[in-house]
N, C-alpha and C positions, 0 to 999 in steps of 0.2 A: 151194780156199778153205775156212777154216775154218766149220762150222756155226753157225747161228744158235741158241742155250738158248733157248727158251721155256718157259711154263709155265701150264699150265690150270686157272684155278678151277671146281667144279663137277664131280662124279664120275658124274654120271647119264649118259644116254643118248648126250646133241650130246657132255659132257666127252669123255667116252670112246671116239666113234667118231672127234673131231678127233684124242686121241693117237693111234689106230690109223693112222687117216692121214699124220700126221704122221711117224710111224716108216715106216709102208710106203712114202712116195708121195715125199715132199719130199728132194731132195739137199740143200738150203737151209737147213731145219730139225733142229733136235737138241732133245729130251725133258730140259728140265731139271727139272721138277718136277709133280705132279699132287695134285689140293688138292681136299680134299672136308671134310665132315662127319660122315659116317655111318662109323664105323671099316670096318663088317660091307659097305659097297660096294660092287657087281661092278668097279665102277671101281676104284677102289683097290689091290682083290686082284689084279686085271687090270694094274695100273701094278707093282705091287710083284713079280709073277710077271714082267713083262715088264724087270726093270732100273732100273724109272723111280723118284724118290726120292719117298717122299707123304708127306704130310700130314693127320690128318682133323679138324685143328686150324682150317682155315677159315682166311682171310685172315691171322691172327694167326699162326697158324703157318707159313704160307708165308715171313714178313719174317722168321722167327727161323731157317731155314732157312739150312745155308750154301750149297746149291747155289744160293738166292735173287741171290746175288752175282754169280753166272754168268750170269744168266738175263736178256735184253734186250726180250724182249717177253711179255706177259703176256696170255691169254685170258680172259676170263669169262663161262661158260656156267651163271651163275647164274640170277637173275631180275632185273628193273628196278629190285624193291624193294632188292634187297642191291647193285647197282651201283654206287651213289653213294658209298660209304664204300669200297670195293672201289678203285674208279675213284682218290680220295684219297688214299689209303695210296699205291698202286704208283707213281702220279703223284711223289707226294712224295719214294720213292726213286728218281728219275729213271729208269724204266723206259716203255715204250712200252706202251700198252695196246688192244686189239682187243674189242669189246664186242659177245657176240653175244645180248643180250638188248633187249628195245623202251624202254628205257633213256634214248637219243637224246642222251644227254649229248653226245659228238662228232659230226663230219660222215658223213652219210650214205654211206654206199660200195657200190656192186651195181659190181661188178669188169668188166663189158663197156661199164658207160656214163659213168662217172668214176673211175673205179681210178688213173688216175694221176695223181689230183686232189690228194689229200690224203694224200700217202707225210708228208710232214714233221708232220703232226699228232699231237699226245701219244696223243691217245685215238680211236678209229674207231668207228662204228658198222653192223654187217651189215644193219640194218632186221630184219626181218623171212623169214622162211619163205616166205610168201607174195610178200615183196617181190622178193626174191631173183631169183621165177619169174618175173613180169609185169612188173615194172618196166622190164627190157629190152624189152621187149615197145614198150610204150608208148614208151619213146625212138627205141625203131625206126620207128614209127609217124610220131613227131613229127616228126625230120629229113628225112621228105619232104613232113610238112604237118602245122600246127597244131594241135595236138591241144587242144580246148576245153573237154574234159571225158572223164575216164578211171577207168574202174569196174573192179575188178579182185573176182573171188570167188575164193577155195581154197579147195579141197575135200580135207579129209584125214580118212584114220582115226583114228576116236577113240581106236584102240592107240598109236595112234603120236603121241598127245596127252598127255605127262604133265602132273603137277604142276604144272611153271612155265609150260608152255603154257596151261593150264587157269587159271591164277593171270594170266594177263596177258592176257585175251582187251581188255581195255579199249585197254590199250597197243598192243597186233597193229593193233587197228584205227585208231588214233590215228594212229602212227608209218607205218603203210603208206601212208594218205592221205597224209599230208604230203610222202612221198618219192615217190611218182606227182608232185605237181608238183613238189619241189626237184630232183629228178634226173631223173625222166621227161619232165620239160618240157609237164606238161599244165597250163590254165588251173584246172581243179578236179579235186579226183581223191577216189575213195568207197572203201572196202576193204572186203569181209564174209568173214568165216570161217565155216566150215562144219566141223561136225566128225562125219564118219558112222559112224555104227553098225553098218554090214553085216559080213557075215562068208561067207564070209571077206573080210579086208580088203583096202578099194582102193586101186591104185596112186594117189596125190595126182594131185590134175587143176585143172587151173588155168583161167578163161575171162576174158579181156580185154576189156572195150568201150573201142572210140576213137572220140568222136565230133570230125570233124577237118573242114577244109575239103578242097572237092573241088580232086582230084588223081588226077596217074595209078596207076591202078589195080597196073598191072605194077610200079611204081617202089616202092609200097608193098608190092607181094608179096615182092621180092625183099629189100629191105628189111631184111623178119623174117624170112625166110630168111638171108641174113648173120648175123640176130641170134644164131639159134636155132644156126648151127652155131660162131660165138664163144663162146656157154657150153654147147655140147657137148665143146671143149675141155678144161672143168675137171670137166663134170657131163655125161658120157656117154649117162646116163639121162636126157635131157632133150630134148623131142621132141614138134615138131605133131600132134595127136590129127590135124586132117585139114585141110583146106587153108585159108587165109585166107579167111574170106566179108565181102561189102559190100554193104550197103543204102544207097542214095539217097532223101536227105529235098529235098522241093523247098520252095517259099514255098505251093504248092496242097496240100502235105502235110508241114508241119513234124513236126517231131518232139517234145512236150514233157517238159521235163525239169524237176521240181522241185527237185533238187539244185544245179542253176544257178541258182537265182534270186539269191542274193550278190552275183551279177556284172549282175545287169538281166538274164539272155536268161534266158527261159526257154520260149521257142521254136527249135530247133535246126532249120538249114536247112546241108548239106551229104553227108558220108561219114562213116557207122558203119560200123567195121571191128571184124569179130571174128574172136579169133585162140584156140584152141581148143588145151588143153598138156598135158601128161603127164609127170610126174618118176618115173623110177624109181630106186631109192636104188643105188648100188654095193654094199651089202651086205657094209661090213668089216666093221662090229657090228651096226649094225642092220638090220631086215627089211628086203628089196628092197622093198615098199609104204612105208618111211620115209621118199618121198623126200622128203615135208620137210625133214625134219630134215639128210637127207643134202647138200642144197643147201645151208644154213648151214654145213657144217663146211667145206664143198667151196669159198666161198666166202671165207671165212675163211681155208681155209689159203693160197688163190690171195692176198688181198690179204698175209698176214703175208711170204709169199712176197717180194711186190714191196717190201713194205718193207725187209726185210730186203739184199735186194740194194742198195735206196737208201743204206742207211748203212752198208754197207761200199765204196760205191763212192768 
């Protein structure tokens, strides 16, 4: 079967390690183009050593491109702010678009819990770094009980924070809550970023709260257990720091949560589950502590994947 052209906006960090992947990982996929700004690049130099055709013309120069013509779906590893015009253009030349910034213009996708929701959609959205990790988490969680409120925190190195991370912390948090409940299936869901400063840097560590009705305990171990080894699958480095823990909240020991108050409760009586995560990156470009970053491309390239398959099929 012939490969699928793609083509990647954005020449920094996530650009760069998705065409690495791309090239190295996917039978699926084929390098039709790599689109930056900054002539001077690693990305760029890195596309143009490696074969790939660029651009440092920015979206404009991608459309004038001919390899543009070949190319069926389109990433964009810019930021939220430059999404929207990004998103327009490639839309406009009837191309398929994969959006890995907090952007949210299209439907939400974390590839183990709707992935093969939204193949026919123009435009897709990865959520989030953050989302990526937990959010499976929390659907895991869910389908064996209610989840009525879902707190996610990442924790990542401030190395492995550049520019457009740093630039959208608003958006990270926006877009991640929203997708704990559109996709995770929680009644409210809270996002915080954390970005750490040690050094040496840490591997990204992720922590879940679910607070859910009571239920069996094993049923929900096993659960996130299935979860965690479905996006080991795509992201190898991805793995329970230590075992699922549960606290019971009774009516003689509610739990209070002011974040629920929207909904009327803001006394919780059931099971908090915390679920306790570790991303290590694959380390095609970026440092094995990236795993942020490294779950977004890893992410991405799994859903362009399924798309692609859908429209040749």
């Amino acid at each position: 079967m012939a490969r699928t052209k793609v083509a990647i906006i954005g020449s920094g960090n996530i650009g760069t390690d998705l065409m690495i992947k791309v090239m190295r990982l996917s039978d699926t996929l084929e390098m039709g183009a790599m689109v930056g700004i900054d002539p001077a690049s690693d990305g760029l130099s890195r596309a143009q050593r490696m074969g790939v055709a660029t651009t440092h013309e920015g979206i404009d120069g991608l459309l004038a491109m001919p390899e543009f013509g070949e190319v069926e779906i389109v990433f964009d590893a810019t930021s939220a702010g430059a999404h929207k015009r990004n998103s327009e253009l490639v839309l406009a030349a009837g191309k398929r678009m994969i959006d890995l910034t907090p952007a949210a213009i299209g439907p939400y996708v974390i590839p183990p819990v709707n992935g093969a929701a939204n193949l026919d959609a123009p435009n897709v959205n990865m959520v989030t770094c953050g989302g990526q990790a937990t959010i499976p988490i929390v659907a895991a969680v869910n389908r064996v009980a209610r989840v009525h409120y879902g707190e996610i925190v990442a924790s990542i190195s401030s190395k492995s924070a550049g520019p457009g991370t740093r630039a959208n912390i608003d958006e990270f948090t926006e877009t991640t809550s929203e997708a704990i409940t559109k996709v995770g299936g929680a009644t409210r869901g809270k996002a915080i970023i954390v970005l750490n400063p040690a050094e040496p840097p840490l591997i990204m560590r992720d922590t879940v709260y679910c607070l859910c009705d009571e239920a069996d305990q094993n049923a929900i171990r096993k659960s996130v257990d299935d979860m965690v080894a479905e996006v080991q699958g795509y992201v190898p480095g991805y793995r329970l720091k230590q075992a699922v823990q549960f606290e019971h909240f009774g009516s003689n020991r509610p739990l209070r949560i002011p974040e629920m108050a929207k909904t009327g409760q803001t006394e919780f009586t059931g099971l908090k589950v915390s679920v306790f995560l570790e991303v290590e990156g694959a380390a095609h470009y970026l440092p094995a502590y990236a795993g942020n970053l490294d779950i977004m491309t890893s992410a991405a390239l799994k859903t362009a994947e399924r798309i692609a398959e859908r429209m040749a099929a």
